[in-house]
KOLDREN-804096 format. One record per atom (N, C-alpha, C): x, y, z; residue in three letters. Coordinates in pm, whole numbers, plus 32768, in hexadecimal, padded with zeros to 4 digits. Layout:
<nodes>
XYZALA
...
</nodes>
This chain:
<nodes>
BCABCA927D2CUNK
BC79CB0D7D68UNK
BCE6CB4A7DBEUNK
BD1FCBB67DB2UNK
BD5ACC147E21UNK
BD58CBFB7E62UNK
BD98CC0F7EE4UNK
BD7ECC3A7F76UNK
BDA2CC947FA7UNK
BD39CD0F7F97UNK
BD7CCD827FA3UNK
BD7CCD9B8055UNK
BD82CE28805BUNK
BD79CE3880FAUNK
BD23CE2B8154UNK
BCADCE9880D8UNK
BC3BCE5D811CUNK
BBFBCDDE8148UNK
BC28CD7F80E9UNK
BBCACCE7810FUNK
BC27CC968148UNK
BCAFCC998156UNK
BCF3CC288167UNK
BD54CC33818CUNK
BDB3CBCE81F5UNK
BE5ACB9D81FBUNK
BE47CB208209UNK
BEA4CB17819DUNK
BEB6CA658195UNK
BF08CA4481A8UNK
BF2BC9E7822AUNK
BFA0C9718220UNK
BF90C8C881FBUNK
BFC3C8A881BAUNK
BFA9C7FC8174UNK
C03AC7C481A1UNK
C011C75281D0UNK
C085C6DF81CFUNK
C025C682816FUNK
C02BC64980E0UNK
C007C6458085UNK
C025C5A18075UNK
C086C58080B9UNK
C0A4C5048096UNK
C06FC4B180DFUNK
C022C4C0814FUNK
BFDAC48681B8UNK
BF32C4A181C4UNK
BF25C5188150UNK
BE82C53A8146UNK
BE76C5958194UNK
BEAFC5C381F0UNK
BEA4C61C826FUNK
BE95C6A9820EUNK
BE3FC6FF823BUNK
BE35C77E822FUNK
BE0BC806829CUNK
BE40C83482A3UNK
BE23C8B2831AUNK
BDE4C91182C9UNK
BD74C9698303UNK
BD42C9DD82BEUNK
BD12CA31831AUNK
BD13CAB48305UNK
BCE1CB34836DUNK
BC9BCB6B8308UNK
BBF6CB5E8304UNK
BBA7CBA58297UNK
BB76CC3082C7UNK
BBB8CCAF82B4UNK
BB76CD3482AAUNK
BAC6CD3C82A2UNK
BA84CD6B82CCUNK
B9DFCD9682B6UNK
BA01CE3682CBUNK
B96FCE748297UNK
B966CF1D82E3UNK
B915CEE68342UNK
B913CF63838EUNK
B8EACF2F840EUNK
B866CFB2842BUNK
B825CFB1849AUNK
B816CF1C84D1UNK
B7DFCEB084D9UNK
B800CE41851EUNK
B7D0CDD484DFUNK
B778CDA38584UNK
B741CD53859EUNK
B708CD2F8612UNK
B6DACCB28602UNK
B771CC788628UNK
B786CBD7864DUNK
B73BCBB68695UNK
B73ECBF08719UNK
B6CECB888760UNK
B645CB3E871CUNK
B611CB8886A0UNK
B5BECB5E864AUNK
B5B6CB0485FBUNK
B61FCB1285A5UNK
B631CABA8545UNK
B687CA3F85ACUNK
B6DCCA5185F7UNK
B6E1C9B6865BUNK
B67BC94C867FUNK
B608C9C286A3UNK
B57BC96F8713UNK
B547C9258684UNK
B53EC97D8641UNK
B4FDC93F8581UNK
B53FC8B08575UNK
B5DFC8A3857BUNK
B639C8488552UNK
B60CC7D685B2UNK
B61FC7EF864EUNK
B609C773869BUNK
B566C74C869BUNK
B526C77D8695UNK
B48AC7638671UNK
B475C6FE8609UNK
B503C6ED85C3UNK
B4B3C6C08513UNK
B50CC6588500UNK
B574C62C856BUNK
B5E8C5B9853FUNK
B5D2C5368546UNK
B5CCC5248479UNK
B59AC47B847FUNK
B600C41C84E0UNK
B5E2C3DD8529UNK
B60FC3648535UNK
B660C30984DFUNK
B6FBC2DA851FUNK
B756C2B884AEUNK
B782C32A8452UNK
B761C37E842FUNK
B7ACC3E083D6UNK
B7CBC45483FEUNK
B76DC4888473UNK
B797C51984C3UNK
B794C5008544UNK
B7FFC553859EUNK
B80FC5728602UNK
B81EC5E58644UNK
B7F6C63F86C0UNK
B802C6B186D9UNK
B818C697877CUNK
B86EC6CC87D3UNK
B88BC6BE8834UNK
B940C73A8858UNK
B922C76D88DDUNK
B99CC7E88913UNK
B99AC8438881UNK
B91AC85A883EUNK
B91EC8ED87CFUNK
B94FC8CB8768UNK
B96FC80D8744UNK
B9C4C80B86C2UNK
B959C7B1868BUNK
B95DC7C6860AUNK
B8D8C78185B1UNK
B92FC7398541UNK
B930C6B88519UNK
B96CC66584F6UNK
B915C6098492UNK
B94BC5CD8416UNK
B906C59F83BDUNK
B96CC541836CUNK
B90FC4C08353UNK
B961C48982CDUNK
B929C4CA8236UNK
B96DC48281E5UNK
B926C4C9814AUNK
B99BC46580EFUNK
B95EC476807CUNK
B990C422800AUNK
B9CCC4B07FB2UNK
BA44C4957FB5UNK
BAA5C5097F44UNK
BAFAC4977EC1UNK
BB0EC49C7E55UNK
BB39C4827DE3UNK
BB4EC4127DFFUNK
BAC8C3BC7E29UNK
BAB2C3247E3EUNK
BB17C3017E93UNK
BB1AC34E7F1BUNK
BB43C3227F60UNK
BB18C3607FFCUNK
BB17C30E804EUNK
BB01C33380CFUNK
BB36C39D8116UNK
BAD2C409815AUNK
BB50C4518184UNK
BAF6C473824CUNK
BB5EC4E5822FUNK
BACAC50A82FAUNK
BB28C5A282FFUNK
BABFC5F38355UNK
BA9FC6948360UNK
BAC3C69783C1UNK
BABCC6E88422UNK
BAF6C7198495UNK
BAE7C7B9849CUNK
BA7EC80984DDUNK
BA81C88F84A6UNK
BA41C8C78520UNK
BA79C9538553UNK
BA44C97D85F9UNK
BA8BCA1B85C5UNK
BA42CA6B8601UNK
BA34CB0185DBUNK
BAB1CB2A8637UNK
BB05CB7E8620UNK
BB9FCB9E8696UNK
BBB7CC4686A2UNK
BC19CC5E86C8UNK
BC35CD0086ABUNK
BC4ACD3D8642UNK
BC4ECDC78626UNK
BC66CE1885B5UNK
BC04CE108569UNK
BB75CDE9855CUNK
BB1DCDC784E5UNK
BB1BCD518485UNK
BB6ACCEF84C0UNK
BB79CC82846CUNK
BB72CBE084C4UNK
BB29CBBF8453UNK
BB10CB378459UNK
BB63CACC8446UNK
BB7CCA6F8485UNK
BBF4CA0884ACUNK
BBADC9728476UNK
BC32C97E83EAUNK
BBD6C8E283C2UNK
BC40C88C838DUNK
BC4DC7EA83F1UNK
BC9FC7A783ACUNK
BC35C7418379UNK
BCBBC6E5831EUNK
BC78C6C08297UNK
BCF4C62A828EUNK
BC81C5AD8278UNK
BCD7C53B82C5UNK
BCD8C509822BUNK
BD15C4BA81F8UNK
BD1EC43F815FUNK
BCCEC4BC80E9UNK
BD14C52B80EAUNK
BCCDC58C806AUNK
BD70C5A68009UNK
BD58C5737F93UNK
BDC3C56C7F2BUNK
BDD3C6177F11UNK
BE6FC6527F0DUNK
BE82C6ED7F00UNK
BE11C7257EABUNK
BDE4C6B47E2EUNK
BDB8C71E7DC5UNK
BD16C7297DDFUNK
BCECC6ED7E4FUNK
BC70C7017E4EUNK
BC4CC77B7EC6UNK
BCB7C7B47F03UNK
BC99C7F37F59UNK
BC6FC8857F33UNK
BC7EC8F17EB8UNK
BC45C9677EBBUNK
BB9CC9247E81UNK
BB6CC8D97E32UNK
BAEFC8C67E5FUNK
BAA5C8AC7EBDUNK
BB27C8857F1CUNK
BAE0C8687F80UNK
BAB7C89F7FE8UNK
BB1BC9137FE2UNK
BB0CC9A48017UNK
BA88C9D98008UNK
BA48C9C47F86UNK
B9E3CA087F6DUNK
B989C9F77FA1UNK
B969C9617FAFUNK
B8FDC9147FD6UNK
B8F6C9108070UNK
B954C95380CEUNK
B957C9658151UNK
B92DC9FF8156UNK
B953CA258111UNK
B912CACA8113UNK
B894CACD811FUNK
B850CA848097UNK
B7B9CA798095UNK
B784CA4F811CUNK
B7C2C9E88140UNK
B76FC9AC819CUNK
B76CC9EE8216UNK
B80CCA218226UNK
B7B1CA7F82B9UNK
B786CAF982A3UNK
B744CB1A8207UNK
B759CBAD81C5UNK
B77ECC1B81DBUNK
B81ECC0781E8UNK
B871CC688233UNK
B890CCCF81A7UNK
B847CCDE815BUNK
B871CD7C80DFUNK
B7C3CD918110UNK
B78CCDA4817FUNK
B6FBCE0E8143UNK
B740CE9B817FUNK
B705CEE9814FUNK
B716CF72818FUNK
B6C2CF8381DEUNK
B6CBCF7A8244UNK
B670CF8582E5UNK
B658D02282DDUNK
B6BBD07582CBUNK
B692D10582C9UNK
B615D13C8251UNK
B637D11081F4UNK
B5C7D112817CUNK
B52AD0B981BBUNK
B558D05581AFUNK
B4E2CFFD8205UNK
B495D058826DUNK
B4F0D09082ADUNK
B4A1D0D2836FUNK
B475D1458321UNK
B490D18182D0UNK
B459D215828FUNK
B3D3D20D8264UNK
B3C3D1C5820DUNK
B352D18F81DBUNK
B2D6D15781FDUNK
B319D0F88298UNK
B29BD0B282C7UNK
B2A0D11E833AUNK
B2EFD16A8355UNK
B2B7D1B383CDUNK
B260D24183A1UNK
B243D2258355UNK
B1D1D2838325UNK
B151D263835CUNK
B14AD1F8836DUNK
B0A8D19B83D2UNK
B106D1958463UNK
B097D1EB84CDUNK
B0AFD1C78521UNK
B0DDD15A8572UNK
B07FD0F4855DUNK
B0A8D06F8582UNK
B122D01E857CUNK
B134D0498509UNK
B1B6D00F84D1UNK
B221D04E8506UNK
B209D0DC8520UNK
B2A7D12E857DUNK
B2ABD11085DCUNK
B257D0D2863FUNK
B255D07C86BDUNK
B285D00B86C4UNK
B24CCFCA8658UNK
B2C1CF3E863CUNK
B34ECF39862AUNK
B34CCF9D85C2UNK
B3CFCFA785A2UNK
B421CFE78612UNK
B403D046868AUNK
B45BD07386DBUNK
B45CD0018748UNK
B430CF758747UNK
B43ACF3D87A4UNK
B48FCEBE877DUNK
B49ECEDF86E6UNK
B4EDCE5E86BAUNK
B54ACE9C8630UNK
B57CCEC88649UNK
B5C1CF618601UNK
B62ECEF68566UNK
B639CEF184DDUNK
B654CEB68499UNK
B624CDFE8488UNK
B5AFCDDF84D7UNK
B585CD7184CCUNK
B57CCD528422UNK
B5BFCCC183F1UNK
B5CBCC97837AUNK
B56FCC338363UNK
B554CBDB82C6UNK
B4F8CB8782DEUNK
B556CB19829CUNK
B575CAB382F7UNK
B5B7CA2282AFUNK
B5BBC9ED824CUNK
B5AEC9D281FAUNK
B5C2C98E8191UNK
B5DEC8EC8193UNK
B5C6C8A18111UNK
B59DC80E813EUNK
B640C800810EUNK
B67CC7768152UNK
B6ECC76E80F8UNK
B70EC7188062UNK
B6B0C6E48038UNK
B64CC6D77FBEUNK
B608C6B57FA6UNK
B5C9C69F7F0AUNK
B543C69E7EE5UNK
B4ECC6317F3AUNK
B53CC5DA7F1DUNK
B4FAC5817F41UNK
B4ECC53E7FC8UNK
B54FC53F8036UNK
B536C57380BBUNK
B4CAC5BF80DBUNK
B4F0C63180BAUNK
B481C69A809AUNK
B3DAC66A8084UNK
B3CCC64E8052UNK
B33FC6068010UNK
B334C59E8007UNK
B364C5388082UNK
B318C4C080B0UNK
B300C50C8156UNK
B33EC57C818DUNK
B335C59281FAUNK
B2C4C6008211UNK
B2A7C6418180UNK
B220C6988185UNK
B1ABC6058163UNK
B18FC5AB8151UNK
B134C52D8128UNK
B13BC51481B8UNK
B1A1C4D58201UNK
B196C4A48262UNK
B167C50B82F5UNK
B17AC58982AAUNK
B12EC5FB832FUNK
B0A9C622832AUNK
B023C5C782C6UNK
AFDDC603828EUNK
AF78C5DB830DUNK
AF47C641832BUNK
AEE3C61B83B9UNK
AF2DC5D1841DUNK
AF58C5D68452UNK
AFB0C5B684C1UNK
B039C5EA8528UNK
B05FC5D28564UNK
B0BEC63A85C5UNK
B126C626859EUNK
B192C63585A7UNK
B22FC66F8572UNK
B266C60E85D1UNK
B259C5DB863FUNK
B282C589863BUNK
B261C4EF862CUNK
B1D8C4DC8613UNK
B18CC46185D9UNK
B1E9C460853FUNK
B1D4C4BF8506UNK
B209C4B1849CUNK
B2B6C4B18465UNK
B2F4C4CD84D9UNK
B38BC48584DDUNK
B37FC40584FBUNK
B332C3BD8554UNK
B319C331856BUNK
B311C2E584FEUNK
B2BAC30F8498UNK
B2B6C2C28431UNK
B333C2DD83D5UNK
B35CC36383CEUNK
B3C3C36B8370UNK
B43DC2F58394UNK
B42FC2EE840BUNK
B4B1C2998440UNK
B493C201843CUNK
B41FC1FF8418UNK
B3D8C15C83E6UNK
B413C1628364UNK
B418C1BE8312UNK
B431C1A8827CUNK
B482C1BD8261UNK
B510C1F182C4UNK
B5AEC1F282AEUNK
B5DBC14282B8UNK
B592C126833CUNK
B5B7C0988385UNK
B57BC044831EUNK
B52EC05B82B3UNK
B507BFC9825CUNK
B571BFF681CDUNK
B537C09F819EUNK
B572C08D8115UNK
B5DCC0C9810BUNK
B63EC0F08172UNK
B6BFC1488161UNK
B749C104816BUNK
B7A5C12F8147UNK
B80FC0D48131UNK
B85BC0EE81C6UNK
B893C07281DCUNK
B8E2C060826FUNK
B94DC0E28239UNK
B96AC13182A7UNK
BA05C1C08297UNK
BA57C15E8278UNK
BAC3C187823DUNK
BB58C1348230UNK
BBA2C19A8281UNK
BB7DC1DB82EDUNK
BBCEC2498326UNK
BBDEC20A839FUNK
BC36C22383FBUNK
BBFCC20D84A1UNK
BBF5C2A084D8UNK
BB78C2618507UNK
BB21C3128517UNK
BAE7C30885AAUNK
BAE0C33785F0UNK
BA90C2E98680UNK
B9F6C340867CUNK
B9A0C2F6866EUNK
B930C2FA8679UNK
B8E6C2EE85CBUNK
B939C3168563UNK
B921C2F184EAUNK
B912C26284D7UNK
B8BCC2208473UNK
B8BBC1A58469UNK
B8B0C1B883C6UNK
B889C1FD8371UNK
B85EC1E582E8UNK
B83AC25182ABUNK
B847C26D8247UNK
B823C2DC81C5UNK
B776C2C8818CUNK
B76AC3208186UNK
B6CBC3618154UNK
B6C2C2F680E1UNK
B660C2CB80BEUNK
B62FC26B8024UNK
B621C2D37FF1UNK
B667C2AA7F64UNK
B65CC3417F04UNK
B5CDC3107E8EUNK
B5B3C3477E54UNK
B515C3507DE3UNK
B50EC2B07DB4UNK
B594C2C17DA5UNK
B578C2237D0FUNK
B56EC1CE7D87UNK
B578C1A57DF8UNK
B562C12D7E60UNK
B4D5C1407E6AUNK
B4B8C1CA7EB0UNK
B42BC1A97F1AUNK
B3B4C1DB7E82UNK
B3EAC1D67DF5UNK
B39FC1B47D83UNK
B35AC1377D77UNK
B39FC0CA7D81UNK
B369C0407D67UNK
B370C0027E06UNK
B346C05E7E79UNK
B388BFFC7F06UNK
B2E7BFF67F21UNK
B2CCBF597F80UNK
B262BF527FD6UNK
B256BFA08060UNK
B1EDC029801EUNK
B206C084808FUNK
B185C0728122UNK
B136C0158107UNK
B0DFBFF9811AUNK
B10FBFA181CBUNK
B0B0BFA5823CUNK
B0BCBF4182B2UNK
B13FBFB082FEUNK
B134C02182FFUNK
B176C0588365UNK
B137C0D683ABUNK
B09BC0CB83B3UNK
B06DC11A842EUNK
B018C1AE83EAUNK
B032C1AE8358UNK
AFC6C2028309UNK
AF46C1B082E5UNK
AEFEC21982ADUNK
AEBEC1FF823EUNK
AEDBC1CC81DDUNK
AE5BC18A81A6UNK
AEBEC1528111UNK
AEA6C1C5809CUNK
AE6AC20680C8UNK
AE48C2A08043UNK
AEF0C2B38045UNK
AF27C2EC80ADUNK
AF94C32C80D1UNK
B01EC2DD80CDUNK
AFF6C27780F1UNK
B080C22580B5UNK
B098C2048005UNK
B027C2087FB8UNK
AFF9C2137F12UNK
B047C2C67F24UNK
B023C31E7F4EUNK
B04CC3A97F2CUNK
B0E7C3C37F31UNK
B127C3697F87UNK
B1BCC33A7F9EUNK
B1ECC3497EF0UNK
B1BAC2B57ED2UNK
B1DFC27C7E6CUNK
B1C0C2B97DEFUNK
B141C32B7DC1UNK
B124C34B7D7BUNK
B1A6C3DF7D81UNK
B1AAC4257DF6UNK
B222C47D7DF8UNK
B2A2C47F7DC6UNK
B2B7C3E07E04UNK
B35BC3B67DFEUNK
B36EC38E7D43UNK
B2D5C3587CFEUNK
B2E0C35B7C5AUNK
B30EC3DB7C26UNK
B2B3C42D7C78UNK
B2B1C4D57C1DUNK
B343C4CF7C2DUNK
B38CC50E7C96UNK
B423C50A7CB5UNK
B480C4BD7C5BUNK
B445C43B7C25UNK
B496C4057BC8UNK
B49AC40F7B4CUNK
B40CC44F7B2EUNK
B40EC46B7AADUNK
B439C4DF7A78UNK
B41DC5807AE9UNK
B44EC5F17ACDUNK
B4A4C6257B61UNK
B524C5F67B65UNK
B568C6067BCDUNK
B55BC6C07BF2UNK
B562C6DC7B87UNK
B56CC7607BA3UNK
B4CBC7A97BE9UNK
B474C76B7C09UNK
B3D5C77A7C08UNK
B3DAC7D97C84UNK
B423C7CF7D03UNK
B417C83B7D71UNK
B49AC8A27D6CUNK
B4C6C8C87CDBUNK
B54EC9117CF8UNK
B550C97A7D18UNK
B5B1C9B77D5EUNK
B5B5CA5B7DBBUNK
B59ACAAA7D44UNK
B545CB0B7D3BUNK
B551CB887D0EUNK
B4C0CBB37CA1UNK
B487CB377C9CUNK
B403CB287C2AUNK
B3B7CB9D7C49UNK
B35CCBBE7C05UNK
B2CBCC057BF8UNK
B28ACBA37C5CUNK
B229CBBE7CAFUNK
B1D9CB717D2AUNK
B158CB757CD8UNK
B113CBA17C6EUNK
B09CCBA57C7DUNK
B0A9CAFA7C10UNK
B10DCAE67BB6UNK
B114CA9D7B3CUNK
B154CA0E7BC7UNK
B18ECA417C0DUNK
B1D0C9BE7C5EUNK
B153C98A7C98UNK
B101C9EC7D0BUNK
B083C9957D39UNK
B03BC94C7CEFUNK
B007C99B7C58UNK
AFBCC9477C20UNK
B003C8B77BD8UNK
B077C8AF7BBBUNK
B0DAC8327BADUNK
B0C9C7A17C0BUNK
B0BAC7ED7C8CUNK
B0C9C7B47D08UNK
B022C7667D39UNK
AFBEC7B47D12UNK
AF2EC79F7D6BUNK
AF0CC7397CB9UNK
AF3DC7077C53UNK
AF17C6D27C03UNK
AF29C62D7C4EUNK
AF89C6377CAEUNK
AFD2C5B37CE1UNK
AF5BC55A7D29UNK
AF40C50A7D24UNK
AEE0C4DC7D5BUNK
AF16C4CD7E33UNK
AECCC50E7E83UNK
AEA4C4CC7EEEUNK
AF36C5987F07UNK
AF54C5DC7EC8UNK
AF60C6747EC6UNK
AEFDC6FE7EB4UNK
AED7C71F7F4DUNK
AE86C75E7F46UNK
AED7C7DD7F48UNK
AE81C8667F38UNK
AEC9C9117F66UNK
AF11C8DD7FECUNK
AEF0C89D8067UNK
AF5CC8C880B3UNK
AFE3C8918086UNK
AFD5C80B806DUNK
B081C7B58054UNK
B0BDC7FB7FEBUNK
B062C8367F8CUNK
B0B9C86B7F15UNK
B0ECC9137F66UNK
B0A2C95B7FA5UNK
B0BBC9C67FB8UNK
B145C9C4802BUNK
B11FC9578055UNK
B1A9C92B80EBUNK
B21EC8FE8085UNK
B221C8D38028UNK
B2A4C88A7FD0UNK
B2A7C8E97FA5UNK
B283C96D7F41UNK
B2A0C9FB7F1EUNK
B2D8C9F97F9FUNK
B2BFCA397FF3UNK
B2C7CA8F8079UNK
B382CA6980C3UNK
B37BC9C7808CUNK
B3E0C98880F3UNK
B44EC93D809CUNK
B421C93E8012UNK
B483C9117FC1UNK
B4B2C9507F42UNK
B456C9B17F58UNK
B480C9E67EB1UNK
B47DCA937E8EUNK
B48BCA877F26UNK
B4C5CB3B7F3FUNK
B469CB767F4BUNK
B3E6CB7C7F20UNK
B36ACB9D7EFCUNK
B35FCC167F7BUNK
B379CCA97F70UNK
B3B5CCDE7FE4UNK
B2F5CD09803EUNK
B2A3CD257F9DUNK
B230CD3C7FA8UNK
B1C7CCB47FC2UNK
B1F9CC877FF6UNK
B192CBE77FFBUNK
B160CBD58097UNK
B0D2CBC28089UNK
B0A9CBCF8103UNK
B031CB6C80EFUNK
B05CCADC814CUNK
AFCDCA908161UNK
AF64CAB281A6UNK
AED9CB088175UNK
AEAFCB2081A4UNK
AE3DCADD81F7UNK
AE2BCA4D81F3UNK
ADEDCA0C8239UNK
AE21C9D082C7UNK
AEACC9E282EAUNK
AED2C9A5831BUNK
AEC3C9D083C2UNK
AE8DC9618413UNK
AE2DC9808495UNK
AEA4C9B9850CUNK
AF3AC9B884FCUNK
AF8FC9FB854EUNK
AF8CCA9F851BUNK
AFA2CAB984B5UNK
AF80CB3C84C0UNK
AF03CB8284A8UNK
AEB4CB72848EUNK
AE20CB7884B9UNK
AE1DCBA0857CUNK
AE6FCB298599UNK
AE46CB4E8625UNK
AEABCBA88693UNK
AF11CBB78657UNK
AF80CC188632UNK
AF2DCCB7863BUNK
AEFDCCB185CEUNK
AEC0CD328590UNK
AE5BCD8185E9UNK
AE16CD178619UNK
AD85CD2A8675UNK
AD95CD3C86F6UNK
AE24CCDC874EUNK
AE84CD2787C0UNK
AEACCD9587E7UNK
AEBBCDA3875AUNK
AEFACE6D8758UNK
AE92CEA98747UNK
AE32CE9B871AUNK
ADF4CEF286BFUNK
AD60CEEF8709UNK
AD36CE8F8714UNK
ACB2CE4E8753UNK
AC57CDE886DEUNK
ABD7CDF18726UNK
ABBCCD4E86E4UNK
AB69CD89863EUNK
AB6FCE13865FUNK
AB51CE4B8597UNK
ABAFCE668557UNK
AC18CE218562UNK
AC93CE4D850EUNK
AC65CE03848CUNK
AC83CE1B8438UNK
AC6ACDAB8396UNK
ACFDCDB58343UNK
AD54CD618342UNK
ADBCCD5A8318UNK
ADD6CD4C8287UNK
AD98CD3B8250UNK
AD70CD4A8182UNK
AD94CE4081AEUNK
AD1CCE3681DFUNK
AD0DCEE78208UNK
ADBBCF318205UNK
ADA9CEFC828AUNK
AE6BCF2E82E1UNK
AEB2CF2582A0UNK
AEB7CEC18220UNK
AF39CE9781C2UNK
AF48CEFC8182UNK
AF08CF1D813FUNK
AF27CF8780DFUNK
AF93D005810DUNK
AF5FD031816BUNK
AFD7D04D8176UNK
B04DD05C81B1UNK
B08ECFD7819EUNK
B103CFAB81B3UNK
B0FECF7F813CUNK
B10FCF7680A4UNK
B138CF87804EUNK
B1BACFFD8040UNK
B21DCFA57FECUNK
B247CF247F97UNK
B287CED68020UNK
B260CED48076UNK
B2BECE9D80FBUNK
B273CE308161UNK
B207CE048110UNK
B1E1CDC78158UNK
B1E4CD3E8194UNK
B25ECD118155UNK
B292CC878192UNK
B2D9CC978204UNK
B31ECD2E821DUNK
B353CD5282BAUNK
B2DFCD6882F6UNK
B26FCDB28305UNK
B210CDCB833BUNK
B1DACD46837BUNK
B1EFCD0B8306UNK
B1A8CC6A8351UNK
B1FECC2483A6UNK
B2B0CC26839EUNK
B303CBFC83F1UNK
B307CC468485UNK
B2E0CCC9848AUNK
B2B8CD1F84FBUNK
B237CCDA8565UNK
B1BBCCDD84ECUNK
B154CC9E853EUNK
B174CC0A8582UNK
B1BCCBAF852DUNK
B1D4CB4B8578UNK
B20FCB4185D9UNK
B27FCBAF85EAUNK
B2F9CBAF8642UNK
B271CBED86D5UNK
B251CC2F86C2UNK
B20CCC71870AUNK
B19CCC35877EUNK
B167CBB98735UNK
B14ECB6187A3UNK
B183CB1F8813UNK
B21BCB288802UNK
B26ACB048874UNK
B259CB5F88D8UNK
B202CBDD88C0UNK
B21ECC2D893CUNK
B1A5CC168986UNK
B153CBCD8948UNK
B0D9CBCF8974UNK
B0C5CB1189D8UNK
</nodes>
């Protein structure tokens, strides 16, 4: 992939894994958001967030590597890149884009949803707010299983139970890293069972981490949402919200909106009062309603 002006300057010392990058976004963007998102959600052993820099291990071309990434001057994002072989780095570009989804058009986005009042209030108080992205599938969707009725950070607790049993020790020295995410084919055949769930939900682990192995491609960016949900709610112990949150958070799904879900519900009814009906309000925020929902969430912090 290029690196044209817009997205990129790259410097590599290549022989040591070291990579420097300054990633371009349009702007604007409103870090403080997507930061509070980042430190809210950092498994144990694999993420760290501390002085504005958000830090990660990850597995690149079967091999260990770690992130390093904090928002700087000029519109660009500052990301080094520890044990990553030269040739894996413009994909890898990509997959940092997604994740802090630094290509949305915030101006297109604010046009659209500021057609509903509500939403031009949000949006002028959090002006290019983006919505994260998982950094994959399967990360991704043991961490929507493990958030199912429960708090965000109950549910890093456990995630960090299931780095510490099924994830591989880093081969990096990383300070505060200890180990890489279990990828599908481990926590496929792993005893997920005796760490503080349910046993419905520790079975929904395992039934996920199969799907993942059988159709890797099953949460990929860019699908039709109506053919992905129904893919997804066939899964046993996958209801509309987990499937509509894995659209929403892994698979670009820009229009995906869980509508059961009791934070924005109560989001909605804050602003709005206690007859708000959020199935109602959605509509229109169409096709945008996975920002709409990153708004309402953000939005409880003020409250």
């Amino acid at each position: 992939m290029p690196l044209s002006r817009l997205h990129a300057v790259h410097r590599s010392l290549t022989a040591s894994g070291q990579h420097t990058l300054w990633l371009r976004y349009p702007t604007p963007y409103h870090w403080p958001s997507t930061l509070a998102f980042l430190a809210a959600r950092c498994i144990p052993g694999i993420e760290t967030f501390s002085d504005g820099t958000y830090r990660r291990s990850f597995t690149v071309a079967d091999k260990h590597a770690v992130l390093e990434a904090r928002p700087t001057s000029g519109n660009r994002l500052y990301i080094h890149l520890s044990g990553v072989p030269a040739l894996a780095v413009p994909a890898l570009i990509a997959r940092i884009r997604r994740f802090f989804d630094l290509d949305a058009d915030p101006a297109r986005i604010a046009a659209d949803l500021s057609r509903d009042p509500l939403m031009a209030r949000l949006i002028a108080a959090r002006p290019g707010l983006r919505v994260p992205q998982g950094w994959d599938a399967c990360e991704q969707a043991m961490r929507t299983v493990l958030g199912q009725q429960i708090s965000v950070a109950g549910a890093m607790t456990l995630a960090g139970r299931l780095v510490a049993r099924h994830g591989q020790p880093l081969r990096l020295p990383a300070a505060g890293l200890t180990h890489v995410f279990p990828t599908a084919q481990v926590l496929a055949t792993a005893d997920l069972e005796n760490m503080g769930m349910p046993r419905a939900r520790a079975a929904t682990l395992g039934t996920l981490a199969r799907a993942l192995q059988a159709q890797p491609r099953l949460l990929r960016n860019g699908q039709a949402l109506e053919p992905l949900l129904a893919n997804l709610c066939r899964l046993k112990g996958i209801g509309p919200w987990s499937a509509q949150y894995l659209a929403l958070r892994q698979a670009g799904a820009w229009d995906a909106l869980p509508l059961g879900d009791v934070a924005l519900v109560k989001a909605l009814r804050l602003l709005e009062g206690p007859d708000a009906r959020l199935a109602e309000r959605s509509q229109a925020w169409c096709p945008w309603r996975a920002y709409a929902a990153q708004h309402l969430w953000a939005s409880l912090a003020d409250k």
